[in-house]
C-alpha positions as CSV (number, residue, x, y, z in Angstrom):
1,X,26.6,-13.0,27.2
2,X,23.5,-11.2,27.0
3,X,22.9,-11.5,23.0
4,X,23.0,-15.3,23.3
5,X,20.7,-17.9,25.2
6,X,21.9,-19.5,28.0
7,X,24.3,-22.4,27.5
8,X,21.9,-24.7,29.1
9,X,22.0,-28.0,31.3
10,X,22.4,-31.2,31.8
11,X,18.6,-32.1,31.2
12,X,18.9,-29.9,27.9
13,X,16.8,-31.7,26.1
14,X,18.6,-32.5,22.1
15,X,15.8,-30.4,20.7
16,X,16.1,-27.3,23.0
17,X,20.1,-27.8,22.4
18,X,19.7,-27.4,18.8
19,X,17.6,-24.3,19.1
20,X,20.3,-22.5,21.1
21,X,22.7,-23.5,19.4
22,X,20.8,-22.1,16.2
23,X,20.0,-18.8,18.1
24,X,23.8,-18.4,18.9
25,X,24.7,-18.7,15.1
26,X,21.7,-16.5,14.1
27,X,23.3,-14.0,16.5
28,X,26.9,-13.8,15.1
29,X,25.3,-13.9,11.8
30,X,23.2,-10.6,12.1
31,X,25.9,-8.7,14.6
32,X,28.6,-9.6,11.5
33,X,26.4,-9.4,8.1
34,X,22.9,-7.3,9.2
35,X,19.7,-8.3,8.6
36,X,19.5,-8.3,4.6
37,X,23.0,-10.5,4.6
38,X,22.3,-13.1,6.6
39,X,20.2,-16.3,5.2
40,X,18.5,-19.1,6.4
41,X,21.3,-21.0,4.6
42,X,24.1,-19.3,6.5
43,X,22.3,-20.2,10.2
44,X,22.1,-23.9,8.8
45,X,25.2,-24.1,7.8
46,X,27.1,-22.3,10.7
47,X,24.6,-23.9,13.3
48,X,26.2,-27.6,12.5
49,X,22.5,-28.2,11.4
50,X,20.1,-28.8,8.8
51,X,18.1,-26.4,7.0
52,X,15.1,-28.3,7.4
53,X,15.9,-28.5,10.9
54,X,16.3,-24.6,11.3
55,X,12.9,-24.0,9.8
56,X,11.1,-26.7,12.0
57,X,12.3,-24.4,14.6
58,X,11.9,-20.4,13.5
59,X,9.1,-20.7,10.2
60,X,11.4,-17.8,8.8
61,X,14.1,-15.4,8.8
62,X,12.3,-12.6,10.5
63,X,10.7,-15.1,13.3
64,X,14.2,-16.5,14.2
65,X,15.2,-12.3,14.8
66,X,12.4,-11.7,16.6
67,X,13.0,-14.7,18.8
68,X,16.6,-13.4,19.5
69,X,15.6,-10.3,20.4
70,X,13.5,-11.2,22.8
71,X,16.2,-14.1,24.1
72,X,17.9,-10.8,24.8
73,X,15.8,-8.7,26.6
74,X,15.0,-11.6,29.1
75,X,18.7,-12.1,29.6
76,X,18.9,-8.4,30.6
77,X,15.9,-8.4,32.6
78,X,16.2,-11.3,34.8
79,X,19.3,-10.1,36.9
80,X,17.4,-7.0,38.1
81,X,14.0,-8.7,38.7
82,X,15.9,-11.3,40.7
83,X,17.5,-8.6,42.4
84,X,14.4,-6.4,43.4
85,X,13.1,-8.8,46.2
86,X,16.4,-8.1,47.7
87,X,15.2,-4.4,48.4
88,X,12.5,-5.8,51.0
89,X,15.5,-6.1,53.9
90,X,17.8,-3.5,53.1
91,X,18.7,-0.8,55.5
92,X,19.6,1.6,52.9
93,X,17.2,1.6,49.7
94,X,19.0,4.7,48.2
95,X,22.4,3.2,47.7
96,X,21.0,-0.6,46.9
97,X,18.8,1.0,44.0
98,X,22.2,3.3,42.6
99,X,23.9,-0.2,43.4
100,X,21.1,-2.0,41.0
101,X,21.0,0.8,38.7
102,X,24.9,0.8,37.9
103,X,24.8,-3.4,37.5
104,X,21.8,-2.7,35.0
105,X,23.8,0.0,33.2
106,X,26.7,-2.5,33.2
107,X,25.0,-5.1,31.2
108,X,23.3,-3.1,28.8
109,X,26.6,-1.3,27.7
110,X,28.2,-4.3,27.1
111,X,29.8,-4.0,23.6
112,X,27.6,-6.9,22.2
113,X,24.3,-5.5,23.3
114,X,25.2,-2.3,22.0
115,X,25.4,-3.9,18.6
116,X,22.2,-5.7,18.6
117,X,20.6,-2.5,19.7
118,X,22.0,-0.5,16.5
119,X,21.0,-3.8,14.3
120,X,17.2,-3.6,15.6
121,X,16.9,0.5,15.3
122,X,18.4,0.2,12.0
123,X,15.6,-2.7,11.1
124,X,13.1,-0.6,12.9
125,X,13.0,1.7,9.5
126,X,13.5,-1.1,6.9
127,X,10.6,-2.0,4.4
128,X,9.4,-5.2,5.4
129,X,10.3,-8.7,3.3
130,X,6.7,-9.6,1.7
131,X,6.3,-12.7,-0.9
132,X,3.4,-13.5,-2.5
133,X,0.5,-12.3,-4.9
134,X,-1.1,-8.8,-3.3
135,X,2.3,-8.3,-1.0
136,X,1.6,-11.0,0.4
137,X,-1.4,-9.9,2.3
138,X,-4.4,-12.5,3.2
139,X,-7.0,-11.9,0.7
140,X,-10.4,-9.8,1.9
141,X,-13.8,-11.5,1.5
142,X,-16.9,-9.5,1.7
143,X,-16.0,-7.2,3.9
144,X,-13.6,-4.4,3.0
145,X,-10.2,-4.4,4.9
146,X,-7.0,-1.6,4.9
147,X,-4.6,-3.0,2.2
148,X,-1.4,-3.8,3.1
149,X,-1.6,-1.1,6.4
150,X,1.7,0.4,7.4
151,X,3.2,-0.8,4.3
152,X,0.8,0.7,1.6
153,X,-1.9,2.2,3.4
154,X,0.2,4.6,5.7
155,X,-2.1,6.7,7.2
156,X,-0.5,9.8,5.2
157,X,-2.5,9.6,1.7
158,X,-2.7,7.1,-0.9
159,X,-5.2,6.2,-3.5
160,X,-5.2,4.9,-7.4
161,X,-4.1,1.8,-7.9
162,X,-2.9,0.0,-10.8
163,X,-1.6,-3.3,-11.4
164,X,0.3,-4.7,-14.1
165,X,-1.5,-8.0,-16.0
166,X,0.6,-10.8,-14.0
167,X,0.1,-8.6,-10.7
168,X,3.9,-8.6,-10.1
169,X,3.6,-5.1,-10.2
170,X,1.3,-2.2,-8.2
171,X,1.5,1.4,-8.6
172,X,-0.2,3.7,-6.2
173,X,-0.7,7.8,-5.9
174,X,0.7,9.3,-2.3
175,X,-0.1,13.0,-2.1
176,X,1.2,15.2,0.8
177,X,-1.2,17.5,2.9
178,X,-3.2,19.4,0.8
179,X,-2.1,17.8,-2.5
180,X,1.2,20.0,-2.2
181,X,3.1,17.2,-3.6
182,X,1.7,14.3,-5.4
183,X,3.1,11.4,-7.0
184,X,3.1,7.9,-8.9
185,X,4.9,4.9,-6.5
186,X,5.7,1.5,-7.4
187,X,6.5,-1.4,-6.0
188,X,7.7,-4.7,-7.7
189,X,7.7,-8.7,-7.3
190,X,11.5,-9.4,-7.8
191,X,13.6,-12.6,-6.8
192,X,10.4,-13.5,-5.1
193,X,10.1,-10.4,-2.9
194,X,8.7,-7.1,-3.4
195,X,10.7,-4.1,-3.6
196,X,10.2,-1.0,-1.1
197,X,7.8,1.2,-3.0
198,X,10.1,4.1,-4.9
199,X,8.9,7.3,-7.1
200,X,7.9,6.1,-10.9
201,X,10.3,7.8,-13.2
202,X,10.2,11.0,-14.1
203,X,7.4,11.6,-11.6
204,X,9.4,12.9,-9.2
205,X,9.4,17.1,-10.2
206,X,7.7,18.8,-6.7
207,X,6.2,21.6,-8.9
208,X,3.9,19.0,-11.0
209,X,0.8,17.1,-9.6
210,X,1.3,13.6,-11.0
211,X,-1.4,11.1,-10.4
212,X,-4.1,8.2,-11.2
213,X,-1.8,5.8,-12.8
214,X,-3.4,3.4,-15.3
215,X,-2.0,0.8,-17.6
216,X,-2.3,-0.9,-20.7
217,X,-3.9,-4.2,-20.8
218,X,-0.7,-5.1,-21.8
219,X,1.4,-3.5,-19.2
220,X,3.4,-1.9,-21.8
221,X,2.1,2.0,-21.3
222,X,1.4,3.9,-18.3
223,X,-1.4,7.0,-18.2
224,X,-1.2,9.2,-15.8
225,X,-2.6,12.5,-14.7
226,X,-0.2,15.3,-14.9
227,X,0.1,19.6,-14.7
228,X,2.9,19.1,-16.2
229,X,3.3,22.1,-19.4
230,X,3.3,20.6,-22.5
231,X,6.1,22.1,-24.2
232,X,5.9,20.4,-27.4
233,X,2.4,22.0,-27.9
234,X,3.4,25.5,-26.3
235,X,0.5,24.7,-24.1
236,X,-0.1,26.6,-20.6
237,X,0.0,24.5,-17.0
238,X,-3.4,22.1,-17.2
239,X,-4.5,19.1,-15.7
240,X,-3.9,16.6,-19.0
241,X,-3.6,12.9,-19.6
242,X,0.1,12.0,-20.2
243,X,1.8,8.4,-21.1
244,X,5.1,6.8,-20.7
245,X,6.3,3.3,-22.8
246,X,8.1,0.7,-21.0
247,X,11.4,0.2,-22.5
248,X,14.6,-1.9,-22.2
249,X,16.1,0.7,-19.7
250,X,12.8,1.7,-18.0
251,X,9.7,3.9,-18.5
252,X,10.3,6.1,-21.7
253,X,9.7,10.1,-21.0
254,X,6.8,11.0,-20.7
255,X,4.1,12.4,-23.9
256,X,1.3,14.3,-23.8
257,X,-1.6,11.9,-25.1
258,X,-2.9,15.3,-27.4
259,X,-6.2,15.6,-29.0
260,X,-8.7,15.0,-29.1
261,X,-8.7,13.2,-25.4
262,X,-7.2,16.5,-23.8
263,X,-8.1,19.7,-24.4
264,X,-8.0,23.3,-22.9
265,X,-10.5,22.0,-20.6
266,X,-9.0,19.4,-17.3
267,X,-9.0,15.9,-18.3
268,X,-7.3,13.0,-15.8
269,X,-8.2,9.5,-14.6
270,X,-7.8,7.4,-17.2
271,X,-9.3,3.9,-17.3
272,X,-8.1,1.4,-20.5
273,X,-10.2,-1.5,-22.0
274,X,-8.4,-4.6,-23.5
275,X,-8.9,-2.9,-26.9
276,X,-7.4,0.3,-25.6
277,X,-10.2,2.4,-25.4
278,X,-9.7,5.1,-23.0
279,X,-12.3,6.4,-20.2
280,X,-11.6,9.5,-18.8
281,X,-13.2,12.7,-16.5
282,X,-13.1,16.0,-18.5
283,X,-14.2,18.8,-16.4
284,X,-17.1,21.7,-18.0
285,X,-15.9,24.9,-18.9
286,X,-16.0,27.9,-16.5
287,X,-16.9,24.8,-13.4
288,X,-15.5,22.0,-11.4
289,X,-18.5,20.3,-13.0
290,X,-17.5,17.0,-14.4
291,X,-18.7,14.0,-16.6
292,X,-17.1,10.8,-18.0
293,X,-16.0,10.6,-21.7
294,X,-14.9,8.1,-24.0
295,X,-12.4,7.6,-27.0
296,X,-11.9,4.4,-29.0
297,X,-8.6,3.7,-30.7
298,X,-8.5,2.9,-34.6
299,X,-5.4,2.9,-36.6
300,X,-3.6,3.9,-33.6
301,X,-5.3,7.1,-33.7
302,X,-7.8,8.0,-30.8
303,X,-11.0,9.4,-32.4
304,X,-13.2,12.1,-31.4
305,X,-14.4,11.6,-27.5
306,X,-18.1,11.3,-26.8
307,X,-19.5,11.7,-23.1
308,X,-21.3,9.3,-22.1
309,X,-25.0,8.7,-21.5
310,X,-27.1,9.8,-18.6
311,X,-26.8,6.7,-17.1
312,X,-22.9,7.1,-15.8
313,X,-23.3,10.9,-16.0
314,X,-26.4,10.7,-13.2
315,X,-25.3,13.4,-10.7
316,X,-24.3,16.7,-10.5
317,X,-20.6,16.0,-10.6
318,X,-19.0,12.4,-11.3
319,X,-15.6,11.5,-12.0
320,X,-12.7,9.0,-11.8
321,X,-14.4,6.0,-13.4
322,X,-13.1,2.9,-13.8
323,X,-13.8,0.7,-16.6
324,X,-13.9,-3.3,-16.6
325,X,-11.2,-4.2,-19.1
326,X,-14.1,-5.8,-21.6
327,X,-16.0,-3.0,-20.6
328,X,-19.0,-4.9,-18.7
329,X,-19.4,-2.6,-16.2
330,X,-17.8,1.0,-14.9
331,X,-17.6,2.1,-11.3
332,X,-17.8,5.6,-11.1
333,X,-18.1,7.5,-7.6
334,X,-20.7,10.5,-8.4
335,X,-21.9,13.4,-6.0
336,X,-25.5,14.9,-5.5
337,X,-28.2,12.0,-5.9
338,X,-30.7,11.5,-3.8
339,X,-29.9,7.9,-3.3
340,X,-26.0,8.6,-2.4
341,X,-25.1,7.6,1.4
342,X,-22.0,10.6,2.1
343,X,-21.7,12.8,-0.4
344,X,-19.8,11.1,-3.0
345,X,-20.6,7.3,-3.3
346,X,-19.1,4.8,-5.7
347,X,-22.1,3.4,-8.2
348,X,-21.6,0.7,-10.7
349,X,-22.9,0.7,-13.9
350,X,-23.5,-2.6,-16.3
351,X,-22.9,-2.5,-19.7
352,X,-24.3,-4.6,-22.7
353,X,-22.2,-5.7,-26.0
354,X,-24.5,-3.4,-28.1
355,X,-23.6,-0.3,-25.6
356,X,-26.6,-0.2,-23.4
357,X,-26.0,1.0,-20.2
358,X,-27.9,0.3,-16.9
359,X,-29.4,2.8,-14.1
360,X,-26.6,3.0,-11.6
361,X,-26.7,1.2,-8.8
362,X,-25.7,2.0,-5.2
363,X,-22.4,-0.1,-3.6
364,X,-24.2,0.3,-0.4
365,X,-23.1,0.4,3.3
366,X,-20.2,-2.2,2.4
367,X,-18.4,0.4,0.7
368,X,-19.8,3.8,0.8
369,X,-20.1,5.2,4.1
370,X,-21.8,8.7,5.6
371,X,-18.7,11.6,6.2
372,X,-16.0,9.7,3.9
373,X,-14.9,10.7,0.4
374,X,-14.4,7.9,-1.6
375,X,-13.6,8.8,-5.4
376,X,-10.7,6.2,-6.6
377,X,-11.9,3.1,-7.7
378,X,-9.9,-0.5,-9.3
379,X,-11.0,-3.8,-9.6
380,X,-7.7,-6.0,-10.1
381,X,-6.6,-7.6,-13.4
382,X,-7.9,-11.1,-12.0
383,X,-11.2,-9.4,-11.7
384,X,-11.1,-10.5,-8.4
385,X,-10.1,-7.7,-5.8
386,X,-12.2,-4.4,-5.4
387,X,-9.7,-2.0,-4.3
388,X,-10.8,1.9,-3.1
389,X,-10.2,5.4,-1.3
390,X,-11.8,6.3,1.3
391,X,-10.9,8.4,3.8
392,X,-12.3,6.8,7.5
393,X,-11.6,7.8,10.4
394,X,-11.4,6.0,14.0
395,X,-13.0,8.6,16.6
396,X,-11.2,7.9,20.1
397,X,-13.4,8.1,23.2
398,X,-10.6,10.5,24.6
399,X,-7.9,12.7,23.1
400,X,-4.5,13.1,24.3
401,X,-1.3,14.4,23.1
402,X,0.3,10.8,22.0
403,X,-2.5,9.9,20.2
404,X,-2.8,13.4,18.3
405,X,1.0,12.5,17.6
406,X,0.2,8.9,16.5
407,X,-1.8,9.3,14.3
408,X,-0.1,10.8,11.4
409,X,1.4,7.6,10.9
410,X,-1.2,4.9,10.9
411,X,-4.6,4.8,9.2
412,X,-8.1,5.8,9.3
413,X,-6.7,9.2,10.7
414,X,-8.8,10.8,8.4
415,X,-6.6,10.8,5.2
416,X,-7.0,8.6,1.9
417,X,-6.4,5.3,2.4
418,X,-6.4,2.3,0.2
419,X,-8.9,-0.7,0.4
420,X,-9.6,-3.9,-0.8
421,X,-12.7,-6.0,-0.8
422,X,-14.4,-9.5,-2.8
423,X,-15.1,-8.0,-6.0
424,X,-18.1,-9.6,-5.7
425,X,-19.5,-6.2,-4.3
426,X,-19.8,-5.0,-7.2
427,X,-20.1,-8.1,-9.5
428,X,-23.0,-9.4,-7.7
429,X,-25.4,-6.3,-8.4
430,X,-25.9,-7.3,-12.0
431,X,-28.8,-9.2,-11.5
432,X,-30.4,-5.8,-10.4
433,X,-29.1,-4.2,-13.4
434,X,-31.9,-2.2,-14.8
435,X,-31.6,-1.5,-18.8
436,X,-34.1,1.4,-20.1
């Protein structure tokens, strides 16, 4: 039958026998249970083999598919390919090509194709099964890659990132065109795998922008950016700070983080220290002119909020900074120096115990690049991943209408994406730190 390899020969060899007769169970086992209901265990046990064996064959569960799949489609290919050659001596090529056409249509309509078909469109749409620390993605070294692409990094607009302390779980801001909608995802490691990414709770109101997640060292609270009215306060629509606690049942509803970090004024991208000091931008009045600002916590109170020194506030606009959690050095993309590479580089600062800062320093060519925004920075709780937006794009030598249509769905289309590089980029610039 077409779904199942072919029964084989007398000089089957035992190894090649055990392989079909794996692929034949594997078959029944997807047609009967789908892909998320059938196990490696299942095919072993069905299959008259061992597990071990079954894995010295297909490495996994989505090889030994794949392999099926394509057991299929030569099945249905090789009667018509051995048929064209046929063609050469007919005397009537119309009615020999309906004649190969209607044999064609035969098998492919056979009930257990059919099935198969149905089980790979309805896979085609499925979140992929990823295991490991970072999704399972090889680690970068010192050149920046596309995290997770397809899978995080769509091609439609993400940026901030934020992972919990034992990096079993990432959060990430997705934004539709124009920043019409905006929201917080999450994905999580669980049973070993991690989950499809889904909307953060109570993030999921259209008529809010909700954004730049951050958490505690801890993991247990999550800062976010929100227009969200604060009706406790009586307080108009503004771009404020906001926190949810993690709970038993879930992230708590969400609080306004008050004065004196917000404000009338817009304040958003929060950064947290180990001792829960919060970095964050606050925007000038009257402007979209905006600095970085502090507040340390004491007595579980956040005091007044100072803006830092010239030394992170260089340009004439800088925002979104994040800060190391023992606050040894902030990234902070700023726009309008001299030095900058586009228009909006990310810089590093270094930072002393006693609260010196350095000049800022340049992430160079690696990161930054000429015609790309870049304002989203993270360095992993390992300290040992740089992740960041940008928004590249690949220029084709020639346009046409399946590539315009493409590319909405992949990236470096020219929308935020999400990358990941050695933090060692960054790191390795303190020995040019210059303190003044």
């Amino acid at each position: 039958m077409p779904a199942r390899v072919d029964a084989g020969g007398a000089d089957e060899g035992r190894s090649d026998r055990k392989r079909r007769v794996i692929l034949e169970a594997a078959t029944d086992l997807f047609l009967r249970n789908g892909y998320l209901g059938t196990s490696m265990d299942e095919v072993a046990s069905v299959a008259g083999v061992s597990k071990q064996t079954v894995y010295k064959h297909f490495s996994d569960k989505e090889g030994l598919f794949q392999e099926l799949v394509l057991a299929t489609i030569d099945q249905v290919g090789e009667p018509f390919y051995e048929a064209l050659p046929s063609l050469e001596d007919t005397d009537d090529v119309e009615e020999d090509l309906r004649a190969l056409a209607r044999g064609l249509i035969r098998i492919v309509m056979r009930p257990r194709l059919l099935q198969l078909r149905r089980l790979v469109i309805a896979e085609a749409g499925r979140f992929p099964e990823l295991s490991g620390p970072y999704l399972g993605q090889k680690p970068p070294g010192p050149t920046p890659e596309i995290f997770a692409p397809g899978i995080i990094s769509t091609g439609r607009f993400e940026r901030d990132v934020a992972m919990s302390p034992g990096g079993d779980e990432m959060y990430f801001g997705a934004s539709g065109p124009g920043y019409l909608y905006t929201t917080v995802l999450a994905t999580r490691l669980v049973n070993g795998r991690w989950t499809e990414p889904e909307i953060v709770p109570h993030l999921d109101d259209p008529r809010h922008l909700n954004l730049e997640p951050a958490l505690s060292p801890d993991g247990s609270r999550l800062f976010f950016l929100s227009t969200r009215p604060n009706a406790a306060a009586g307080a108009a629509r503004n771009q404020d700070i906001w926190v949810m606690t993690k709970t038993a049942d879930g992230w708590s509803e969400p609080e306004n983080l008050g004065a004196p970090v917000n404000t009338d004024l817009a304040e958003y991208f929060p950064s947290i220290t180990r001792d829960n000091t919060i970095y964050f931008t606050r925007e000038e009045p009257g402007s979209r002119v905006s600095h970085i600002w502090r507040a340390r916590l004491a007595g579980g109170r956040y005091q007044a909020a100072e803006k830092l020194p010239a030394q992170v506030n260089s340009g004439r606009s800088q925002f979104n900074a994040f800060i190391a959690p023992d606050e040894s050095y902030l990234i902070v993309p700023v726009d309008g120096r001299d030095d900058s590479i586009g228009g909006c580089d990310y810089y590093v600062v270094f930072r002393t115990p006693d609260d010196r800062w350095s000049e800022p320093i340049n992430l160079g060519p690696t990161v930054n690049s000429e015609g790309s925004q870049e304002f989203s920075p993270y360095v992993s709780p390992d300290g040992k991943y740089f992740f960041y937006m940008a928004t590249r794009l690949d220029r084709p030598e020639r346009l046409s209408y399946q590539l315009i249509r493409d590319l909405h769905g992949r990236p470096r289309n020219g929308n935020a994406d999400i990358y990941w590089v050695d933090a060692g980029v960054v790191t390795s610039l303190r020995s040019k730190a210059v303190f003044k």
